[in-house]
N, C-alpha and C positions, 0 to 999 in steps of 0.2 A: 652145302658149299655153293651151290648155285642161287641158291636166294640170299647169302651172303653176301656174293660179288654184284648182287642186282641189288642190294642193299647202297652197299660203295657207290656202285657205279652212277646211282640216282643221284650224287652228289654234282653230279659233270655237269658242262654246257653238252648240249647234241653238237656241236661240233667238238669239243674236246673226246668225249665218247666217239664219235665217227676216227679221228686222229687215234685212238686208243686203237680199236678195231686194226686199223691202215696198219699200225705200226707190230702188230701183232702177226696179219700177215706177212709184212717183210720180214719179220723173225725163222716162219715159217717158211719162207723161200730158201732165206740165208742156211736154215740146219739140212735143207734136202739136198742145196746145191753144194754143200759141204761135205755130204755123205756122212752124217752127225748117226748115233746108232738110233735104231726103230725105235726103242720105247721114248726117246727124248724127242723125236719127233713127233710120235704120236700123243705126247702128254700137249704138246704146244697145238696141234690141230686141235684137240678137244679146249684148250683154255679157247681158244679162235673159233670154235664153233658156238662156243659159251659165251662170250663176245660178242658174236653176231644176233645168236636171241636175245640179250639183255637190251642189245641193241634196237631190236624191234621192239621189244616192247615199252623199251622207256621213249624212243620218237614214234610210233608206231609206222615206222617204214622199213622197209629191205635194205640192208646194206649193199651199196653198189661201190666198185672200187670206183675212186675218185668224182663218186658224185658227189657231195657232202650232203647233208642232210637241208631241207628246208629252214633257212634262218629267220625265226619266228622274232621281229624286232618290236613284239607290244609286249609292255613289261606293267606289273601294278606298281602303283608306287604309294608305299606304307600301305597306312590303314585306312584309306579313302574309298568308297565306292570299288565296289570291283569293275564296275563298268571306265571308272574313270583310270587310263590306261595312258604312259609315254607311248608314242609314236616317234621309231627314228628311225629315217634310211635319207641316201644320198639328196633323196629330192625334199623331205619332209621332216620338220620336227616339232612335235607337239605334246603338250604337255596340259593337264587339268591344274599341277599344284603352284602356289605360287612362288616358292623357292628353287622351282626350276625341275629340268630331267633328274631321276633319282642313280646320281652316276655308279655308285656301288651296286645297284642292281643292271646297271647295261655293262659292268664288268665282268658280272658273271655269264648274263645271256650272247654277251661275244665272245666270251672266253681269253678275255687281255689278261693282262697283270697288272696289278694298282703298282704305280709309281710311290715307291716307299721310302723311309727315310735314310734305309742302308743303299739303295740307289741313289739317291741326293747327294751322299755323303763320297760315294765314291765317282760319281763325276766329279765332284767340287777336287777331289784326292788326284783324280788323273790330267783335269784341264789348271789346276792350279789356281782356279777363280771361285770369286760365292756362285753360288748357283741363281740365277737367275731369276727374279723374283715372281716369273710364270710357274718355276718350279715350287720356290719355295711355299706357296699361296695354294696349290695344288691345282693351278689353271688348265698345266699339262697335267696329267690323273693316272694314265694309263698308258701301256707300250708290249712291247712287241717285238722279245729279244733287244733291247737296249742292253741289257748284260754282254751280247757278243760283239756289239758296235765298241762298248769298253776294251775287253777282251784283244779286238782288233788294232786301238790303238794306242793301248800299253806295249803293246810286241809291234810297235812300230810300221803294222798292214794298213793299206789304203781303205778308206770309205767315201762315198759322199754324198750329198744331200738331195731329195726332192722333192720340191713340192709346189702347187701350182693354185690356179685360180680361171674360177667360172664365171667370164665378163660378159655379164647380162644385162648392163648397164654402163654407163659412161664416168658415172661419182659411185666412186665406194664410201664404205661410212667406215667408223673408227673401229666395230669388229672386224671388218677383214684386214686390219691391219696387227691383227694379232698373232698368226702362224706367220706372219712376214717379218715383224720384231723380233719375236723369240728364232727363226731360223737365223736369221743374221745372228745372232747372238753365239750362236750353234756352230756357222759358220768363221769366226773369228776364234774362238776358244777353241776349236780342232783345229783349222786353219785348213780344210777344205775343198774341193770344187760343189758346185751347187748348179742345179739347173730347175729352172720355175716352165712349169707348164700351163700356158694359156689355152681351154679348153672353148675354144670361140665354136667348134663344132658341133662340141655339145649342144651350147646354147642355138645353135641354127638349128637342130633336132629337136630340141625341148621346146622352145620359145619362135616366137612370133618374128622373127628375123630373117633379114635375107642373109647371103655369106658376108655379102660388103661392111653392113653394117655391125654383124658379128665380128668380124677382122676390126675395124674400126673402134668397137669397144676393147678389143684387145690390146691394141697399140695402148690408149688412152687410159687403160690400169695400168702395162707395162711405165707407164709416166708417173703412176703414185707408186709402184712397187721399188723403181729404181730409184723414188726420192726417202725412200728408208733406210739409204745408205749402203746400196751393197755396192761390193769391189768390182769393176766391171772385166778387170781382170782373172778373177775366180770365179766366176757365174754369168751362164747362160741363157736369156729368157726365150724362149719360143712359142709361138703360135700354132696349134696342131693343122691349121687349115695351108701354114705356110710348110712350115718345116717336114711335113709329109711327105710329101713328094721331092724331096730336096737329100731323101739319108735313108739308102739300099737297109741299114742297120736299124733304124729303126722301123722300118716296114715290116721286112721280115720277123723281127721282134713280134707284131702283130699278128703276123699270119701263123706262127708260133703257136702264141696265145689262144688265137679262134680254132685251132685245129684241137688242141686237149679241152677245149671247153664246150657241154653242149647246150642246147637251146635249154632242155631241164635246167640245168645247171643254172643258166642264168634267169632264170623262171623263177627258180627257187630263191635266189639270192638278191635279185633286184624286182620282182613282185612283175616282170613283163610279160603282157597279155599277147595273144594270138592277134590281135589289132593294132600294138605296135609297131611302127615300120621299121625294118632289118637296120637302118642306121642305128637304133639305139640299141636293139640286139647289141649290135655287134664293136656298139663302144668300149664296155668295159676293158676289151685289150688293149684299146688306143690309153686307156689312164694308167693299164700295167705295164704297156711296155718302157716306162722310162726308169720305170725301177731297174733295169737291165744294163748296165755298162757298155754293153755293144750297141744299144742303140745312139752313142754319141761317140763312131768311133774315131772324129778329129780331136776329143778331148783325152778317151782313153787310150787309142792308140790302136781298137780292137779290140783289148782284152775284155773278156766274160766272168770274169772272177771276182767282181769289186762290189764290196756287199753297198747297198743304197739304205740308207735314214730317211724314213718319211712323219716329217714334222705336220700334223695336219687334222682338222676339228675330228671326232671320233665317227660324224654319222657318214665320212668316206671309208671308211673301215670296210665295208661289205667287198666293195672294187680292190682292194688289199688281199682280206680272205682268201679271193678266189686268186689272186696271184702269188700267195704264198702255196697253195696247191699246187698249181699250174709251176711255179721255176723251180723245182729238183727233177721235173720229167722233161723240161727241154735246157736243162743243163748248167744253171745259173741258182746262186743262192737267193735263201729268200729274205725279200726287205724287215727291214724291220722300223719298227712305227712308234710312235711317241702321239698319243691322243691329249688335243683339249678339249674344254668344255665348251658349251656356245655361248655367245656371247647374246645377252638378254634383249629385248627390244625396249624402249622407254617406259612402255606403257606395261612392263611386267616379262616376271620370266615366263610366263603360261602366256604369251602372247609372242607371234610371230614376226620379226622386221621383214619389209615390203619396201624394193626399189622403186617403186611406186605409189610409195607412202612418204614423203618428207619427212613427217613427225614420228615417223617408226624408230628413229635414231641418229645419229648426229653425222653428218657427210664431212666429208674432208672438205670440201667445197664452201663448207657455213660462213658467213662471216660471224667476228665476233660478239655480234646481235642475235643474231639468229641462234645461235649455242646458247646463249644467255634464256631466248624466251622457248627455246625447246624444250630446256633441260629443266625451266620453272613452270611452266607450262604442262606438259606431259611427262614427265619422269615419274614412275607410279613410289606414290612414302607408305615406308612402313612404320611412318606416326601417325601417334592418336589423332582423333575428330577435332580436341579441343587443345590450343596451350594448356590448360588447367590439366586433365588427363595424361600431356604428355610429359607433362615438368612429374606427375604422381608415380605412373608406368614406365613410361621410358617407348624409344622406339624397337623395331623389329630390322634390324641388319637383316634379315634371311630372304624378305623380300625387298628392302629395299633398293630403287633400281639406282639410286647417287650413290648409294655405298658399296653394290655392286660394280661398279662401273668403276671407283675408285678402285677395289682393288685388283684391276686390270691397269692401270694407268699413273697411282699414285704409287714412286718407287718405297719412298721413306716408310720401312716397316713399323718404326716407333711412331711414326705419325699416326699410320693408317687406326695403331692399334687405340692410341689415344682418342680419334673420332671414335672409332665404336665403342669404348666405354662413355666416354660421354652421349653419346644417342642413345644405348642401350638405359641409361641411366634417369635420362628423361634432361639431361642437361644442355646438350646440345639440342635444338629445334631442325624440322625439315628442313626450312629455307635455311638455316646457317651451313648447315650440311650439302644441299645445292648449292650455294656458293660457292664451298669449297671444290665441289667437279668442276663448276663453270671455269675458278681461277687454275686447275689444273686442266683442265681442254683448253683453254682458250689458246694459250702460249705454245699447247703442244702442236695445233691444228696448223695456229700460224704459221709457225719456223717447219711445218709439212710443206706447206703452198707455196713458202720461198723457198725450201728444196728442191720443187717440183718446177719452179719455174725453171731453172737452170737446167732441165731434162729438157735437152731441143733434140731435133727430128735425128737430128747426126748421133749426138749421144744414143738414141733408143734405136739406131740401127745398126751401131757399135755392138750394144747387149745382143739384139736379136739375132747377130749374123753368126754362124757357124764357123766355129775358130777354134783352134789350142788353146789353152788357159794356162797358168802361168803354175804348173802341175806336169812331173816327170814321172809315165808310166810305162 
């Protein structure tokens, strides 16, 4: 029986097995504190003691309550080298292959759940819209309890939104403008509050920054985030360096967090060395506490029961984990998440974009010359060497970075699908195919920059200030 269940159990992520174990003991608390008879007790201690050695031996560690296991984030991908290995965490993403991270194996190693088509089907059934073409494309992948966010507003319970940005720079380019489209989206079809976190403290901890100039880049995303159209009514932007010291609720929210979390813990889970200084320790809870409804409570009114949606690339996922452990022990449900994919850099998905790279990817900033010679220029094709070759073979959609790029940006599904049979086919050529990104960037960047201008100092201190939202709780 016991090599059995060590059989099964090898199936699991080590944290879905660590959550197996957790949930086994509280089974076990619940039958003692119930005065359940002995043998039914004692049958669940032995499955819980069985549990816990399969445990050790498939992580090779000691189950500790509430420590979760070390989250090992190097993954093979396919049949390539075994050396050559995805790398994902908050700060890093790297990949050898050129189609990009292999996201069905980092669904297993986080233990998410792929966004599937009977979840497609039943947003589209509850908000009464198509589903949004991040969805439908598979951009967003993966989530995290999105079935109880349903759940919640079919029976007419509140939820709402959060998700933020790390301004480590003054120009964003056109992927970070992809958890910010799809949330508006998010936000209009439930209808809402949302609140964006500008993590400028982080970047003062991580990056070469003073505070000023950190705040400074914050404001200055705050100006492209709010020309992507959100309601200034339903959503609040803040800055962790401002808003801090401004909301008793969101403090304590953190001191919360740091008291059930220990230094292992975040050892384990963000790879933090004994030579990192205790600010970034001790960040993580500043990114969990806004999943918490009392930490905003001139919106919520105080209340602690208002589950949160976090829309946002999967490699923040880790800072999530540890906060859906952490909120059933200081009293507050736990978020749940909606993962996208990253978004590629020009020069290939196995290559990193760099705010200190121009040519890594196309800024909000470009004029429509510069998008032109970026995208002709450095955009990596997955066409052949010669016309002859490619009019015979056809090209490669899986790397390439104009066809990838389209389907983040190009809405028309019958179009999109058209270009790739003709690329595939050898009939469409590279440069026809860059053209077609150039003439969908260019229009889209524009009518950004004229949104953006109309974002003055008044409007962005409107968003940022601490207020009720047009939301009765």
């Amino acid at each position: 029986m016991a090599d059995n269940l060590l059989w099964d159990l090898k199936s699991l992520s080590p944290l879905q097995l660590f959550e197996r174990v957790t949930e086994q003991g509280e089974k076990v608390r619940a039958l003692k504190a119930g005065k359940a008879p002995k043998d039914e007790v004692d049958a669940a201690v032995r499955m819980l003691l069985s549990l816990k050695l399969s445990y050790k031996t498939i992580t090779g560690q000691d189950y500790q309550a509430g420590l979760p296991p070390r989250d090992l984030v190097w993954i093979n991908n396919g049949p390539a080298k075994e050396e050559e290995e995805d790398l994902v965490d908050p700060w890093n993403v790297q990949t050898s292959n050129a189609k990009g991270v292999d996201y069905d194996k980092l669904i297993v190693r986080f233990g998410s759940s792929k966004i599937n088509t009977d979840l497609i089907n039943r947003i589209e059934r509850a908000t009464g819209r198509k589903p949004h073409h991040f969805l439908r494309r598979g951009i967003f992948f993966s989530h995290r309890d999105m079935d109880q966010i349903l759940d919640a507003y079919e029976n007419k319970k509140p939820f709402y939104l959060y998700t933020g940005r790390g301004p480590s720079s003054q120009a964003m380019h056109v992927g970070h403008l992809v958890p910010f489209l799809f949330t508006k989206w998010l936000q209009e079809v439930f209808d809402v509050p949302l609140v964006i976190q500008l993590t400028d403290d982080e970047k003062y901890l991580w990056k070469d920054l003073t505070t000023e100039k950190a705040y400074e880049y914050a404001k200055e995303n705050a100006k492209d985030i709010i020309a992507c159209g959100f309601d200034i009514n339903k959503t609040f932007i803040f800055s962790d360096l401002d808003y801090l010291g401004s909301s008793t609720g969101f403090y304590r929210n953190i001191v919360k967090v740091q008291k059930h979390v220990t230094f292992n813990q975040v050892k384990g889970i963000f790879g933090f060395t004994d030579s990192d200084c205790i600010g970034k320790i001790s960040f993580p809870a500043i990114q969990a506490a806004p999943s918490f409804s009392s930490s905003f409570p001139q919106i919520f009114n105080g209340k602690e029961n208002i589950q949160c949606l976090i829309p946002c690339a999967i490699d923040q996922d880790p800072y999530f984990r540890m906060t859906r452990d952490v909120a059933p022990r200081i009293g507050h449900p736990k978020p749940a998440l909606l993962h996208s994919v990253f978004f590629p850099a020009l020069q290939g998905a196995q290559t990193k974009m760099s705010a200190s790279d121009p040519n890594s990817s196309v800024f909000l900033t470009d004029t429509p010359k510069q998008i032109k010679t970026k995208i002709n220029k450095h955009a990596f094709s997955g066409g052949r060497d010669t016309i002859e070759e490619h009019r015979k073979y056809g090209g490669n959609c899986d790397v390439d970075v104009s066809f990838m790029y389209l389907t983040f940006f190009l809405e028309d599904d019958d179009r999109l699908e058209q270009l790739k049979q003709a690329y595939t086919s050898g009939e469409l050529l590279t440069g026809e195919l860059k053209k077609v990104l150039i003439e969908t960037l260019q229009p889209l960047i524009a009518a950004h920059q004229e949104r953006r201008k109309q974002v003055t100092d008044e409007v962005l201190k409107e968003f940022m200030t601490p207020r009720k939202l047009a939301f009765e709780f």
